[in-house]
N, C-alpha and C positions, 0 to 999 in steps of 0.2 A: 504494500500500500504506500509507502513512504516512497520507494524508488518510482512507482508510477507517480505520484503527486509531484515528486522534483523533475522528473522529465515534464510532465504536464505544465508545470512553472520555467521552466528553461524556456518549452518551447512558444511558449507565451509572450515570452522575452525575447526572443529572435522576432517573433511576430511584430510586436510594438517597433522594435529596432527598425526593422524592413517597412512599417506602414509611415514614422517617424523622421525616419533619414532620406534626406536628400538620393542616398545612392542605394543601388536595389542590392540589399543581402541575398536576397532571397527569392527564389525562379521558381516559375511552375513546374509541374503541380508544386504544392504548399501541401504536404502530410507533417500532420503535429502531434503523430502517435491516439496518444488516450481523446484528445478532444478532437480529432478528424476533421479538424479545419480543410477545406477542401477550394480551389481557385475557384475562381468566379464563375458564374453559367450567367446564362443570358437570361433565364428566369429570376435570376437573383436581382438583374438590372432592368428589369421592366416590370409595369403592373399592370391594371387592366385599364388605365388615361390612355399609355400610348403614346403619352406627350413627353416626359421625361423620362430618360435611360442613363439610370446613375451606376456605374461599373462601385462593385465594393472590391478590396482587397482579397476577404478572402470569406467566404461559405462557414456557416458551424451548422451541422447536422445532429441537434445533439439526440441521444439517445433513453436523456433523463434529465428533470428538474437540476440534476449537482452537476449536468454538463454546463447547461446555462449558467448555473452559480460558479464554477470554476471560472469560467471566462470573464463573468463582469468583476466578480471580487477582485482577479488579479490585474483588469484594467484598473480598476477606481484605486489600487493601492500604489499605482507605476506613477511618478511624477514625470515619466516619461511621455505618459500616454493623452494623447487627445484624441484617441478614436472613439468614430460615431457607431454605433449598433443599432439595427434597428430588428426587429423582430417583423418576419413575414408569413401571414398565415395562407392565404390562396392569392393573394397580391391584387385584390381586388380595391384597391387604395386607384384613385385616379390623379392623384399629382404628385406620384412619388415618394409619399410617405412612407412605406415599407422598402425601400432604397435607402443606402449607405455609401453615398460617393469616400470612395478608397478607406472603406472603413470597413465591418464586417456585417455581415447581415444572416441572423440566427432563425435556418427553417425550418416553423414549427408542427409541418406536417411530418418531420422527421420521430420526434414525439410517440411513444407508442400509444395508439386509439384505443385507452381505456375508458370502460363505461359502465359505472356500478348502478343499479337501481336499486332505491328501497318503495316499497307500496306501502303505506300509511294505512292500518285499519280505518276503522270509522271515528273523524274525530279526530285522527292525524293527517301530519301532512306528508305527501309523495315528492320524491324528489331525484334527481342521478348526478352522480360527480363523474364530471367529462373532464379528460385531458384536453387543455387550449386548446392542440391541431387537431381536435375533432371537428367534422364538419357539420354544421343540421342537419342535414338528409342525413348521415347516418343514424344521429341521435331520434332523430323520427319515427327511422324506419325502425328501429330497436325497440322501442318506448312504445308502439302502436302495437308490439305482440303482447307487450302487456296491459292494452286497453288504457296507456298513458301518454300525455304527451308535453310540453312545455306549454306556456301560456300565452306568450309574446312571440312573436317573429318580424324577419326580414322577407321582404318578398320575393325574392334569391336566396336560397337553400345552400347552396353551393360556396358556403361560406365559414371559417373554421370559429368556432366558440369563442377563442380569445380573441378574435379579430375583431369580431361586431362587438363585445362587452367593453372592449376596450375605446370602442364608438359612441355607440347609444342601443342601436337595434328596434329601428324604427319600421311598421308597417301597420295594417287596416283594423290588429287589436288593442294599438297605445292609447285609442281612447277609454279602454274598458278595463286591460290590465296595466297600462303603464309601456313602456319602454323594457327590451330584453332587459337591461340594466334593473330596474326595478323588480326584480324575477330571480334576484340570485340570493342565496340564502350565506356564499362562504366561498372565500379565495384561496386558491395557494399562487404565491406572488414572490418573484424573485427579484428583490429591489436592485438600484442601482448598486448597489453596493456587494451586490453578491447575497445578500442573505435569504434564505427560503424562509418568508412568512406565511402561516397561515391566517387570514385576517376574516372577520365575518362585521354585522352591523354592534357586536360589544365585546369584540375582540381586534384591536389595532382599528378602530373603526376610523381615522384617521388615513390609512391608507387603503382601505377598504373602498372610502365613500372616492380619496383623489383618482386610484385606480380605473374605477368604473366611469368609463369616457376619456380617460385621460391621454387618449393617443399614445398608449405606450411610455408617457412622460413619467413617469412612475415609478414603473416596475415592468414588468412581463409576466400575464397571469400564463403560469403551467394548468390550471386545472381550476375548474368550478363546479359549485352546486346549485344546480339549475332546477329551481321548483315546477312540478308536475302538476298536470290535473285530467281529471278524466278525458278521453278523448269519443268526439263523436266518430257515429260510422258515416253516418252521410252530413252532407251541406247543402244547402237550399242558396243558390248560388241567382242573386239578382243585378241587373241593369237598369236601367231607368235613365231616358236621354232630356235631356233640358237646351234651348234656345234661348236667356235670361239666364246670366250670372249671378244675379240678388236671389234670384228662385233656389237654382245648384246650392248656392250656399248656404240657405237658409234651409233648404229641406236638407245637408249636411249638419246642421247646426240639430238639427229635430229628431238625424239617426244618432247622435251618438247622446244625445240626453235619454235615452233607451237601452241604457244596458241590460238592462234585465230582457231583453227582448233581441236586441243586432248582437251578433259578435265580431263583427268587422264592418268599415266603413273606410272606401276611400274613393278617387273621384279623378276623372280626366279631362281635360281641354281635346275636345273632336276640332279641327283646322280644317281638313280638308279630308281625302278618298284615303290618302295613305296613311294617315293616322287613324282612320275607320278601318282600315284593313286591319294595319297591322296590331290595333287594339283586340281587333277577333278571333287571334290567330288560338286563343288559350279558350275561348268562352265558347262552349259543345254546343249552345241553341242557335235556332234559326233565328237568325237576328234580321227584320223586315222592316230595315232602317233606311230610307232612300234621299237622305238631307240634301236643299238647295245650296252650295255654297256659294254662291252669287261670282262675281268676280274680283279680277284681283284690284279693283278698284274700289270695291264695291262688296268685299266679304261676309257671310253670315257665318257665324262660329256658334258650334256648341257644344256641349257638356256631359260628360255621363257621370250617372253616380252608380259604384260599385257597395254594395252591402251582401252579408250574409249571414244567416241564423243556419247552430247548428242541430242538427237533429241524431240526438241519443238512442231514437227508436223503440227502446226500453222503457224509459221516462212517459206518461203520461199526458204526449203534449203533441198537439195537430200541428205540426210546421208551416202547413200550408194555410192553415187559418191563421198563422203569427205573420206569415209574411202577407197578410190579406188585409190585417188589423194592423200594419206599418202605411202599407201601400196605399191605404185611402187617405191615409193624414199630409202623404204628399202630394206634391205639386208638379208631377213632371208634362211631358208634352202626350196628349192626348195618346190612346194604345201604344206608346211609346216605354211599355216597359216585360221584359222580358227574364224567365228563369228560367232556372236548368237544375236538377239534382245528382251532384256527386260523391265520389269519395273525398272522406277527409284528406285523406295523401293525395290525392291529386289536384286538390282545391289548390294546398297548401303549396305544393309542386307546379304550379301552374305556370311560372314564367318558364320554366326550364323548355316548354313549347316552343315559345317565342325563342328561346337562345338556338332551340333545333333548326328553328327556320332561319332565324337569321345567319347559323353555321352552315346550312346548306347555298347559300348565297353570298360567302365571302362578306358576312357584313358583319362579326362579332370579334375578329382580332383586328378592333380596326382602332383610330383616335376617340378617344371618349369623353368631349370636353365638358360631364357633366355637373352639374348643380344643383347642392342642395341646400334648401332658407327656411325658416321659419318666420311668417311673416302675422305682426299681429291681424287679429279678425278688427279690429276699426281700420286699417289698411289696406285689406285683401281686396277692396274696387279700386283704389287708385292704383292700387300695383298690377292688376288685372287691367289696369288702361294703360300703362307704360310700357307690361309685355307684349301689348298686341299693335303698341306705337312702334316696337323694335321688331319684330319678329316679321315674318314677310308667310303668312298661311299657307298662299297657293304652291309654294316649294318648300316649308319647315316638314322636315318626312320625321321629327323625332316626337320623342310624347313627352307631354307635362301632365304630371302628376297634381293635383290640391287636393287636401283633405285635413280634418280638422284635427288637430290634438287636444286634451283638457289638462290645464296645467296641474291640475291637484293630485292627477297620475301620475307625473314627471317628476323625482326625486329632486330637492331643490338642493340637497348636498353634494349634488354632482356635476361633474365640468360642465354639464347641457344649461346655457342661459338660454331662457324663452322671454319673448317681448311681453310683456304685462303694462301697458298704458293703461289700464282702465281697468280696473277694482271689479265692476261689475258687468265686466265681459273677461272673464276669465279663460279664453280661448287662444289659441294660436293656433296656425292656416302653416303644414307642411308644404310645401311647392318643390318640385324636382324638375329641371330642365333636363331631356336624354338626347 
């Protein structure tokens, strides 16, 4: 043990030397024994923007929580050292965030895919401790043999636990459970400094609470505990199209004060043909939507609102009469609303469609200069008349996303600042440019 730690520390040392000095010690490949520092890959230096391609020094693949603590303990103790680490989960960061120009960059699908579950009797709570480089779709698909499943998501599956936790993990159930981040019950976190903490909300709750969102500024979480809850079999999966933005948003504003009722809510700008299309490409029903978009002088724009309730089966409870006693409280454009019933896993899996087609088409390893805001709800019409002063409809082929958040779901201890003007609209308006 001691002779492996002193090589591991030498070779640590030649490392900083060669990333440090002026003149290259050190030639590819980079083998550094026990921590498998490995040269750079091209995965290492891109994400899924497109836009920046930051080359790092050198790859750590580690194989356990004490690889990553080996490496950061014996940077932060080198007064030698000013290299950058960044930790990269599926590299789904769009401006280089998971990028380390000449620094090293630690992949955490390398990680072995542990995943415990406990099932909580009645009265308790359910929950699974997932290594970081797990991805959701696997946690999903594992957690749905046991009739469980998390409670929060992202609307991209394809994404590893520590990546989004370390974000927010935002999508169409934050108004009803919060933010993935508001869904973890307990960290294991490998601070700057090298040390393996385990921290929960009254344990280290200090790094606990900076962790969750914190871009990786922190620490690097190896491993969470991510709260469960029963999972339906089917979804009652609805559309509803709008011409009038005050309407959209206001019949948004009236799914999500319904939690007992929707379990998702979220909402798109229709432009033109190819953003009808390619919004269809996921949603199974005949959709008998045939909108005038006027011209390009002269545009008509509209709206869809996406909701869904889910159904248990088991439970005592007509779905179609819940989505019947929603649907008459809105407002949308006459016969202009449409449903479809599916599975849970494939509701949830739903964009993974859209990446099929768009992979069939050369159109998903492409530049992705996207945007995400939170924009408060007394703003969401003027900023709704700025986008569409900028944006050119008859040729925007990508999609925007609005939909609403409630801030009292949203952890106020965490990096996530939401706009709050106004005491008595407690609301903030997601918007994603793609």
């Amino acid at each position: 043990m001691e002779v492996a730690m002193l090589c591991t520390r030498v070779s640590l040392l030649i490392l900083i030397l060669s990333l440090c000095s002026p003149y290259k010690f050190i030639q590819s490949p980079m083998d550094f024994g026990p921590l498998n520092l490995l040269p750079t890959t091209t995965t290492a230096s891109s994400d899924f923007g497109r836009i920046l391609f930051h080359s790092p020094a050198a790859v750590l693949k580690p194989q356990s929580s004490r690889d990553i603590s080996l490496l950061l303990s014996f940077l932060s103790g080198s007064s030698l050292s000013k290299v950058t680490v960044a930790a990269r989960g599926a590299g789904h960061s769009i401006h280089g965030q998971a990028q380390a120009l000449d620094g090293i960059v630690v992949e955490m699908s390398s990680l072995p895919a542990e995943i415990e579950f406990y099932k909580g009797g009645e009265g308790e709570i359910s929950y699974a401790d997932v290594s970081g480089g797990v991805m959701w779709i696997d946690l999903l698909e594992l957690s749905l043999k046991l009739g469980l499943a998390p409670r929060s998501w992202t609307d991209y599956l394809y994404l590893t636990v520590g990546g989004t936790l370390s974000n927010a993990g935002i999508s169409g159930q934050t108004f009803k459970h919060g933010p993935q981040i508001s869904n973890v019950l307990q960290l294991e976190v490998v601070t700057g400094r090298g040390e393996i903490v385990t921290c929960s909300p009254s344990k280290d709750a200090d790094l606990f609470n900076a962790v969750l969102g914190g871009l990786g500024q922190f620490g690097i979480i190896t491993r969470a505990r991510i709260l469960l809850q029963e999972a339906p079999q089917k979804v009652k999966w609805v559309r509803a199209f709008y011409d009038d933005f005050s309407i959209f948003t206001k019949d948004q504003e009236l799914l999500v004060s319904m939690p007992d009722l929707v379990d998702y809510v979220e909402g798109f700008i229709v432009l033109n043909e190819q953003s009808l299309h390619s919004s269809s490409i996921a949603f199974p029903a005949n959709v008998d939507f045939n909108p005038d978009f006027g011209t390009k002088n002269s545009p008509n724009i509209y709206y869809c609102i996406e909701f869904a309730v889910h159904d248990y089966q088991h439970k005592n409870t007509n779905v179609e009469q819940v989505v019947e006693v929603i649907s008459r409280q809105m407002s949308h454009m006459v016969s202009q609303l449409y449903s479809v019933e599916v599975s849970y896993f494939d509701f949830l899996n739903r964009v993974r469609m859209e990446e099929m087609s768009l992979r069939s088409i050369g159109l998903w390893e492409v530049h992705h200069p996207w945007l995400n805001m939170f924009v408060p709800k007394a703003g969401i019409n003027d900023f709704r008349d700025l986008l569409m002063d900028n944006v050119s409809p008859d040729s925007f082929e990508g999609l925007i996303l609005i939909y609403p958040l409630l801030r009292d779901k949203s952890p106020s201890w965490t990096n996530i600042s939401l706009p709050y003007p106004n005491k008595l609209r407690p609301c903030a308006i997601v918007v994603t440019l793609f």
